[in-house]
C-alpha positions as CSV (number, residue, x, y, z in Angstrom):
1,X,72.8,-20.7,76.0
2,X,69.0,-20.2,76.0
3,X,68.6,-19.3,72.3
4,X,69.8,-22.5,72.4
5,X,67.4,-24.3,74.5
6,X,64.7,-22.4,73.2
7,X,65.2,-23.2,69.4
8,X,65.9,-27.1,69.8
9,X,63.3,-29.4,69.8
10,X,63.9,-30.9,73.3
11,X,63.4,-27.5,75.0
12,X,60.1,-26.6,72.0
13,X,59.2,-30.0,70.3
14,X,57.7,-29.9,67.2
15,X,57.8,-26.0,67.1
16,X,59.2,-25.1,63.5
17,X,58.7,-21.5,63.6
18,X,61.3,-22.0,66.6
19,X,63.4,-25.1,65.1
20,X,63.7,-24.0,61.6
21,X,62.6,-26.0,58.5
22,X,64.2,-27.5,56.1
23,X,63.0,-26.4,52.3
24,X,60.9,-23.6,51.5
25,X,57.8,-24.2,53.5
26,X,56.1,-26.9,55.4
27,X,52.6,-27.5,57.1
28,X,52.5,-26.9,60.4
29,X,50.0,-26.7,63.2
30,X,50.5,-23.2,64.3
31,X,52.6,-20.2,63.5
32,X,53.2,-17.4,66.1
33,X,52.8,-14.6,62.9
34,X,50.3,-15.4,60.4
35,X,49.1,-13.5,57.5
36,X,45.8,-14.2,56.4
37,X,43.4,-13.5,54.2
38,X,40.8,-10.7,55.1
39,X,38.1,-12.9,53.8
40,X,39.3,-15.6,56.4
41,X,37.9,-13.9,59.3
42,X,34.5,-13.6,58.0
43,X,34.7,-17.5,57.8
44,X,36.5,-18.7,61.4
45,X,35.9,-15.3,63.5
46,X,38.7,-13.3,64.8
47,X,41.0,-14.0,67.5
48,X,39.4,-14.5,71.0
49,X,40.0,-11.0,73.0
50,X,39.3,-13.1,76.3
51,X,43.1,-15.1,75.9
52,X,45.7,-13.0,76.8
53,X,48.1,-15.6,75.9
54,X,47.6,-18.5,73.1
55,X,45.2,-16.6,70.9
56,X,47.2,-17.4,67.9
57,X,47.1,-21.2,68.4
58,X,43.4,-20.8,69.2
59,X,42.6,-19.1,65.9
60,X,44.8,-21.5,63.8
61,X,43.0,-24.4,65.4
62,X,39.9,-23.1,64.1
63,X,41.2,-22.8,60.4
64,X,42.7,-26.1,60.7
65,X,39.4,-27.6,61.9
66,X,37.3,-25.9,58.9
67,X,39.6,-27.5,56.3
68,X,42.2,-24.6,56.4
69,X,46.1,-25.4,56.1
70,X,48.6,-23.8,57.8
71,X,52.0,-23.2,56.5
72,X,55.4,-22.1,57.8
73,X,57.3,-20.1,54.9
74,X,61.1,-19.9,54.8
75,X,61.5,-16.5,52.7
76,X,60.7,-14.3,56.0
77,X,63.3,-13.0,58.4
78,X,62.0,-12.2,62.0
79,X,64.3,-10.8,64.4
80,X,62.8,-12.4,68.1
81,X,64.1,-11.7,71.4
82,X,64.5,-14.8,73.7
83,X,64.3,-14.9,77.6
84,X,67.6,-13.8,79.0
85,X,67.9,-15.1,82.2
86,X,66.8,-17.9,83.9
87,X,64.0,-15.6,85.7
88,X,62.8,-14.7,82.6
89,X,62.9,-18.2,81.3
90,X,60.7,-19.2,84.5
91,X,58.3,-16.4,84.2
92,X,57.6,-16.5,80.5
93,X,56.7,-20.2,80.1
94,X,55.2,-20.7,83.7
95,X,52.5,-18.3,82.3
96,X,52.5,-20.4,78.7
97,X,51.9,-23.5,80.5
98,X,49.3,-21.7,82.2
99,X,47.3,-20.4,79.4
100,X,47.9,-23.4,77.3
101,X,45.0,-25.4,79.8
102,X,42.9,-21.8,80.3
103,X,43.0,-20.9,76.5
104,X,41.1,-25.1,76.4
105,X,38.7,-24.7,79.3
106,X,37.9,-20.8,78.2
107,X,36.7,-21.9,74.4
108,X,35.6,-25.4,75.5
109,X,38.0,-27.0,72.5
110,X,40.5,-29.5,74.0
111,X,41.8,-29.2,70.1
112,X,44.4,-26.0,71.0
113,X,46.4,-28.5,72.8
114,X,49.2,-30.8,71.6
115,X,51.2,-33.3,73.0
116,X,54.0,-31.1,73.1
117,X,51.9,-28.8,75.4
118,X,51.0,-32.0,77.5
119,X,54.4,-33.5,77.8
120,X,56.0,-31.0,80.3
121,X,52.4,-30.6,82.7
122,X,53.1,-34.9,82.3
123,X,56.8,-34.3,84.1
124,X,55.6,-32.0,86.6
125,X,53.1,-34.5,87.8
126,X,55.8,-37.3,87.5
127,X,58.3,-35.1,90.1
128,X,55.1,-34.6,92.7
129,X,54.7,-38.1,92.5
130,X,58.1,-38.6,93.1
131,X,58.9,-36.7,95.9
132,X,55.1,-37.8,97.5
133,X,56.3,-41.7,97.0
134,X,59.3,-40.8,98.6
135,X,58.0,-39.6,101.8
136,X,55.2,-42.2,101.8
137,X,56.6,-45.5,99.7
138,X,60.5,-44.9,100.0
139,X,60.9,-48.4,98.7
140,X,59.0,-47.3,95.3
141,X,60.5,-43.7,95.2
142,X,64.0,-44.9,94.5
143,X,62.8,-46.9,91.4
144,X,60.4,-44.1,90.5
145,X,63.2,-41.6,90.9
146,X,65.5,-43.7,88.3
147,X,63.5,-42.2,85.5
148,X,64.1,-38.2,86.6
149,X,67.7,-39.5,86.2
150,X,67.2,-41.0,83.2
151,X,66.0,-37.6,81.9
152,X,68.7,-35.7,83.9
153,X,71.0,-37.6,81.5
154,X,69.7,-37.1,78.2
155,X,69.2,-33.4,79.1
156,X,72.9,-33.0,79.5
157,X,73.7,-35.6,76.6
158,X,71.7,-32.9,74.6
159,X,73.3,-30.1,76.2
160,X,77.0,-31.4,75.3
161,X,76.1,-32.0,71.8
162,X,74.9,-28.1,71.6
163,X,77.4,-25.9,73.6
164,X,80.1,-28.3,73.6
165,X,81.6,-30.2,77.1
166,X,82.4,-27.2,79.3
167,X,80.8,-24.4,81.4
168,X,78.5,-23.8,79.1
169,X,76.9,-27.5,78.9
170,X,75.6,-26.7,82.7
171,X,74.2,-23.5,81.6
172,X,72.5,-25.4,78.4
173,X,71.2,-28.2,80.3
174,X,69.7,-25.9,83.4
175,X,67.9,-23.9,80.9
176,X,66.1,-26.9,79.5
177,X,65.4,-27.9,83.4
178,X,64.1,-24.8,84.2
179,X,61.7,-24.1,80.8
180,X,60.3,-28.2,81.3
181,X,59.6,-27.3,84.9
182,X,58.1,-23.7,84.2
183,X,56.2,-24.9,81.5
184,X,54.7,-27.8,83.5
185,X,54.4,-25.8,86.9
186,X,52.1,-23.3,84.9
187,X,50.1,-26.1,83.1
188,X,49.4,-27.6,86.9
189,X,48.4,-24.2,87.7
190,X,46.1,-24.0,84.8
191,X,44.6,-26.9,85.7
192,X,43.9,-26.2,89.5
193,X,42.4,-22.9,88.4
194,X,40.1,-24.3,85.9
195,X,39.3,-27.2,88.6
196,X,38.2,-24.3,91.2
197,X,36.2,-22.4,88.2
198,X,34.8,-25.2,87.6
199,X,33.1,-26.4,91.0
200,X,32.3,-22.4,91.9
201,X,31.5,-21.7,88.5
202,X,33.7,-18.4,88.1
203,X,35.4,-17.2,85.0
């Protein structure tokens, strides 16, 4: 299912808020919920009113870069609604990837982005360049396109080890498809729109 994709670490990588943890706490780069301090905010500044998506990574990368330590507690119980649908899947993490390269260009701090973030906007160049190479080097796009089925099968090698071998495995593995292509799509997005606000310098 998608609760599923979405709380493994090939859908979310190194996202423990969504993973889980294992003991009672553990550092971590971000959390989606923090508590802090009051006092904190007269030190780092509040969160940035411009991002309408990110903010929370933004603000944790500036405690992090001021000598703060972030930390992902066990004790608390959240009750979060995933995407749904595959629609909902698409739209949600389309506008992520999206904000994940507006929320860097915006507060000129490439530091709010992880690999994780760069990973997917990496495999949505890699299928451009696939499908470019093979209508112009169809020689080369064959070889190139033995890596999208390399992924193809540890996606659903991942998929049967979650929901089982069945129905459900297709379902499992299209989710991770569409949430690594959304997520990318947007991060492409991102980048073309910070490209153009960049050479006609708009915001």
């Amino acid at each position: 299912s998608l609760v599923k994709v979405l709380s493994d670490r090939l859908g979310v990588g190194n996202s423990y808020f969504r993973t889980g943890i294992k003991g009672e706490y553990i550092e971590v780069d971000t959390v989606p919920f923090g508590c802090y301090p009051r006092q904190l905010f007269n030190e780092v500044g509040y969160y940035d009113t411009r991002l309408t998506r990110g903010q929370d990574i933004e603000l944790n990368r500036r405690i992090t870069r001021l000598g703060g330590k972030i930390y992902l507690i066990s004790e608390p119980r959240i009750k979060y609604f995933a995407a749904d649908s595959f629609k909902a899947l698409f739209n949600k993490y389309f506008k992520t990837g999206k904000w994940v390269v507006k929320v860097a260009y915006l507060t000129n701090a490439l530091s709010s982005i992880s690999l994780r973030h760069l990973i997917p906007l990496g495999f949505f160049v890699y299928l451009l360049c696939v499908v470019l190479s093979l209508f112009l080097f169809p020689h080369l796009g064959k070889w190139a396109a033995l890596l999208l089925l390399l992924y193809l099968v540890i996606i659903v090698a991942r998929s049967i080890k979650l929901s089982g071998l069945g129905k459900e495995t297709l379902f499992t593995a299209a989710g991770f498809v569409t949430l690594h292509f959304a997520y990318g799509a947007g991060s492409f997005s991102g980048l073309c729109e910070m490209i153009k606000m960049r050479i006609f310098k708009t915001k």
